[in-house]
C-alpha positions in Angstrom: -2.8 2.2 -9.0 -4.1 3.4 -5.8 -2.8 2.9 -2.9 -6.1 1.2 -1.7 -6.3 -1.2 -4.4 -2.2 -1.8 -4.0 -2.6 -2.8 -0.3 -5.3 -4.8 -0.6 -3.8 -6.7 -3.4 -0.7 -7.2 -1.6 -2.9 -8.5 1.5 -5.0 -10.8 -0.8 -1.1 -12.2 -1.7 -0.4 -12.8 1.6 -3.5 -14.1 1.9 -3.4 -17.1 -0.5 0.2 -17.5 0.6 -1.5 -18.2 4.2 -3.8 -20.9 2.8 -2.9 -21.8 -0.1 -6.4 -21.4 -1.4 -9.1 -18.8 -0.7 -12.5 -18.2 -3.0 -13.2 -15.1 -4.5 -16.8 -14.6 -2.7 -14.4 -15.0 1.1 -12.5 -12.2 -0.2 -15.5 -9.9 -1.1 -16.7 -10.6 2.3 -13.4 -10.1 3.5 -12.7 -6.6 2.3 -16.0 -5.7 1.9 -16.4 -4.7 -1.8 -17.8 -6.1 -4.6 -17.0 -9.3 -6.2 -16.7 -7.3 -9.2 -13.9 -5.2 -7.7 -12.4 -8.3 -5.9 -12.7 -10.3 -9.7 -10.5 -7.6 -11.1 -8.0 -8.0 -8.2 -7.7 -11.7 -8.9 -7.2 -11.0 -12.9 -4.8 -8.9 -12.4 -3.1 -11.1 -9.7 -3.0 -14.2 -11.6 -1.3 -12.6 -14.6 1.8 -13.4 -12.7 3.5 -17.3 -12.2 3.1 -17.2 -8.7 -0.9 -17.7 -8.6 -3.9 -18.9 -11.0 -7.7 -18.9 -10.6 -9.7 -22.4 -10.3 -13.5 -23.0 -9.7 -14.5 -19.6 -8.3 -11.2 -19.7 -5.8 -7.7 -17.6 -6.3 -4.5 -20.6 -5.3 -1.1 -21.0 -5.4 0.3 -22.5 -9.1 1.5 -25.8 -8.6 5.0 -25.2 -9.0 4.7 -22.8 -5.6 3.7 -25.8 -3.3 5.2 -28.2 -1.3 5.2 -32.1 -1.9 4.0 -34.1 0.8 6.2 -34.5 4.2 6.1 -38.0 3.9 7.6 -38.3 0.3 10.1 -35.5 1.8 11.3 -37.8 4.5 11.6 -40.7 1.7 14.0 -38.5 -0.6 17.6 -38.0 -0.3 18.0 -40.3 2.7 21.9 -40.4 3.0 22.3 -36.6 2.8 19.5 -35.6 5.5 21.0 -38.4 7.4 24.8 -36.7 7.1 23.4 -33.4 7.6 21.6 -34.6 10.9 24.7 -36.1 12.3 26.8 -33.2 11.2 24.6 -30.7 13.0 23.8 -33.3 16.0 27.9 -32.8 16.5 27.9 -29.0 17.3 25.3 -30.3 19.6 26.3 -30.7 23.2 24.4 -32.6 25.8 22.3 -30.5 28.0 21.4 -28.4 25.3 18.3 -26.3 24.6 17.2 -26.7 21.4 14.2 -24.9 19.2 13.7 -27.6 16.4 11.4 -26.3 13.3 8.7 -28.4 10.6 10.7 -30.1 8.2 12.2 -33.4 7.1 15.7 -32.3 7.2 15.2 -30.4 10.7 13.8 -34.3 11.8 16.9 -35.7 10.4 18.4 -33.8 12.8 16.3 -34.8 16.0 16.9 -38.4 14.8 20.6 -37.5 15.2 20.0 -36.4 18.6 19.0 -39.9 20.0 22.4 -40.6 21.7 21.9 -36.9 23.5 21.3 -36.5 27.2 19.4 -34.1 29.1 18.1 -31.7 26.3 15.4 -29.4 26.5 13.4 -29.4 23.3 10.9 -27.0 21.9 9.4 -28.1 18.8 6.3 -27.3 16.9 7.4 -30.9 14.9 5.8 -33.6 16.2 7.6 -35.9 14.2 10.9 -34.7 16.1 9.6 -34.7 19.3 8.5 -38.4 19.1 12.0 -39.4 17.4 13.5 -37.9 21.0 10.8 -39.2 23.5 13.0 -42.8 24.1 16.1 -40.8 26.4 14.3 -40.4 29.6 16.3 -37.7 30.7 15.2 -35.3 27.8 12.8 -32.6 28.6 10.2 -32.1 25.1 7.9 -29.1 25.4 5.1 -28.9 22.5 2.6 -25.8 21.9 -0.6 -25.8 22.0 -3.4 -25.8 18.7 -4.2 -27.5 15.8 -1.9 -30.3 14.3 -1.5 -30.1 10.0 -2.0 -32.6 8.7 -0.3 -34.8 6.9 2.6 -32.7 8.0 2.2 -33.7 11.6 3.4 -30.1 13.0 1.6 -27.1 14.5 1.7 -23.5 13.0 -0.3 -19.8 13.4 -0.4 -16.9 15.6 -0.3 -19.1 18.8 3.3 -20.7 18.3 4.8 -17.6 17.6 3.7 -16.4 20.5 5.2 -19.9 22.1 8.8 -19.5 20.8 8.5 -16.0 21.9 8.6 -17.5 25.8 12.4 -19.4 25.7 15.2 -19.1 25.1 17.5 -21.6 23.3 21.5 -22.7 22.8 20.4 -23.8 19.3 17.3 -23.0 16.5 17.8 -25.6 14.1 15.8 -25.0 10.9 15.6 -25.9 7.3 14.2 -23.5 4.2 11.8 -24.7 1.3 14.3 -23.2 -1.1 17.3 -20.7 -1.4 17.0 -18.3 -4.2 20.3 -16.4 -5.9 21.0 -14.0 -3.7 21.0 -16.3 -0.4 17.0 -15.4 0.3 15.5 -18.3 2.4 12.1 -19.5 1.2 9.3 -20.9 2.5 6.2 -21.6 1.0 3.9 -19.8 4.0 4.5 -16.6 5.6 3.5 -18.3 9.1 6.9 -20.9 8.6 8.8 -17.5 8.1 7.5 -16.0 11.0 8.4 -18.9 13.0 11.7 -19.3 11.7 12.4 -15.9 12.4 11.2 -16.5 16.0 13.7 -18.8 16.7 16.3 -17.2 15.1 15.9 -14.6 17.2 15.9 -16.7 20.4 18.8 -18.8 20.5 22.2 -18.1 21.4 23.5 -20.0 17.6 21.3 -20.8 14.2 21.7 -23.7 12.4 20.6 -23.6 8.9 20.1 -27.2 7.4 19.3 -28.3 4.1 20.2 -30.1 1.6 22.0 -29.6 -2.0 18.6 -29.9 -4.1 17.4 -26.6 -2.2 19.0 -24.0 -3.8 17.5 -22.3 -6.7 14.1 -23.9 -5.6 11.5 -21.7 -5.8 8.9 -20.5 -2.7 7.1 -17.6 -2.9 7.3 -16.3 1.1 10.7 -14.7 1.4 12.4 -14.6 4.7 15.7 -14.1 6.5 19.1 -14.4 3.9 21.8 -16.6 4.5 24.3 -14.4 4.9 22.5 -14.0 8.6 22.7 -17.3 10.1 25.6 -18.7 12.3 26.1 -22.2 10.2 24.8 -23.3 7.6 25.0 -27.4 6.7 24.4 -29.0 3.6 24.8 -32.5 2.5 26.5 -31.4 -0.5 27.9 -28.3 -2.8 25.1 -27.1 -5.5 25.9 -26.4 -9.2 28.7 -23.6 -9.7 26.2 -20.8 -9.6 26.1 -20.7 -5.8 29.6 -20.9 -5.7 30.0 -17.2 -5.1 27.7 -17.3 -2.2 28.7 -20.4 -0.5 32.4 -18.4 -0.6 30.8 -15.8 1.1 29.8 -18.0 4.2 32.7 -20.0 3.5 33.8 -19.9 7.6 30.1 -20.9 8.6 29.7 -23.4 6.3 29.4 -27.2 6.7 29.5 -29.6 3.6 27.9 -33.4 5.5 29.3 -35.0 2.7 31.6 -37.4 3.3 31.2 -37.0 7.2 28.8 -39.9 7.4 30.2 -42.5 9.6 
């Protein structure tokens, strides 16, 4: 394969990753070849798990994407709600805090209700309303459109957002963890943001729940392995057991800790 052909392939992946969705005639257009040349592309794309062609378009297989945020916040209740008060703990008042998307992320924002006098930076709406009744906290939002029904706001513009502060604490969450301690996401722009934050505050909190690992996201980002603490709500089956022992120190089982 030419090195052509392999890098637009590879972009028409990140691509679909991106959107979830993109027709075949937008990427002729796009890379300005034929849709002959862009059909053969998308055959030999979808002879993979990952994507699948449907009425002229090139998408993401079912098993790739996300359930809706609102039957997210509805599951596993008890454990996001140990995990948010766990991580709400290492949490001091006066803090600054990046908070990402994500129902476990808003677990911990709900946490945070007793907390005075944080400053806030959030692409989550959803978090930023659950901390709006303390007067004394400061909430800062970015600019752009809100996604719907996910009620948070993502692209070029937030990362360039994140990339102006500076925070005590990034809490985030991960679509998925796969063997090797690979978080997963199921866009590249929730990577990048992730990554942004990371990068930006002092400590990374890493929470998600038990159900996560194993689950399978095609965007790969950061590992484990890289992030100050990680909190779960429980211990997952006795496969991850050798790379939970590897974080052993920066590990934080919620379970149990719910008072």
């Amino acid at each position: 394969m030419s090195s052509k052909k392999r890098k637009r392939r590879d972009a028409i992946t990140a691509l679909v990753l991106e959107r979830g969705a993109v027709t075949v005639g937008s990427l002729a257009d796009r890379f300005d070849v034929s849709m002959q040349t862009i059909r053969r592309d998308v055959d030999a794309l979808c002879e993979g798990d990952m994507l699948h062609r449907a009425h002229g378009r090139i998408e993401l297989s079912e098993e790739f994407l996300n359930t809706p945020f609102d039957q997210r916040v509805g599951t596993n209740l008890v454990g996001k709600r140990a995990i948010g008060e766990a991580a709400a703990r290492l949490i001091p008042d006066g803090s600054t805090v990046f908070i990402s998307i994500g129902s476990t992320p808003l677990s911990v924002a709900q946490a945070l209700r007793r907390r005075k006098g944080l400053t806030v930076i959030t692409n989550n709406l959803s978090a930023a309303m659950a901390l709006t009744d303390e007067v004394s906290n400061r909430i800062i939002l970015p600019g752009g459109e809100v996604r719907l029904p996910d009620r948070d706001i993502l692209g070029n513009d937030v990362l360039d957002f994140f990339g102006r502060f500076r925070a005590d604490f990034a809490v985030f969450g991960a679509a998925g963890i796969a063997d090797d301690g690979g978080l997963l996401e199921f866009h590249t722009t929730e990577v990048r943001a992730t990554q942004k934050i990371r990068e930006n505050a002092r400590h990374s909190l890493l929470v998600i729940d038990g159900s996560k690992f194993g689950r399978q996201a095609p965007a790969l980002g950061d590992n484990v392995m890289q992030i100050d603490r990680t909190i779960i709500d429980r211990r997952p089956g006795q496969a991850y057991a050798p790379l939970l022992e590897k974080i052993k120190d920066r590990l934080l089982v919620a379970e149990g800790e719910l008072v």
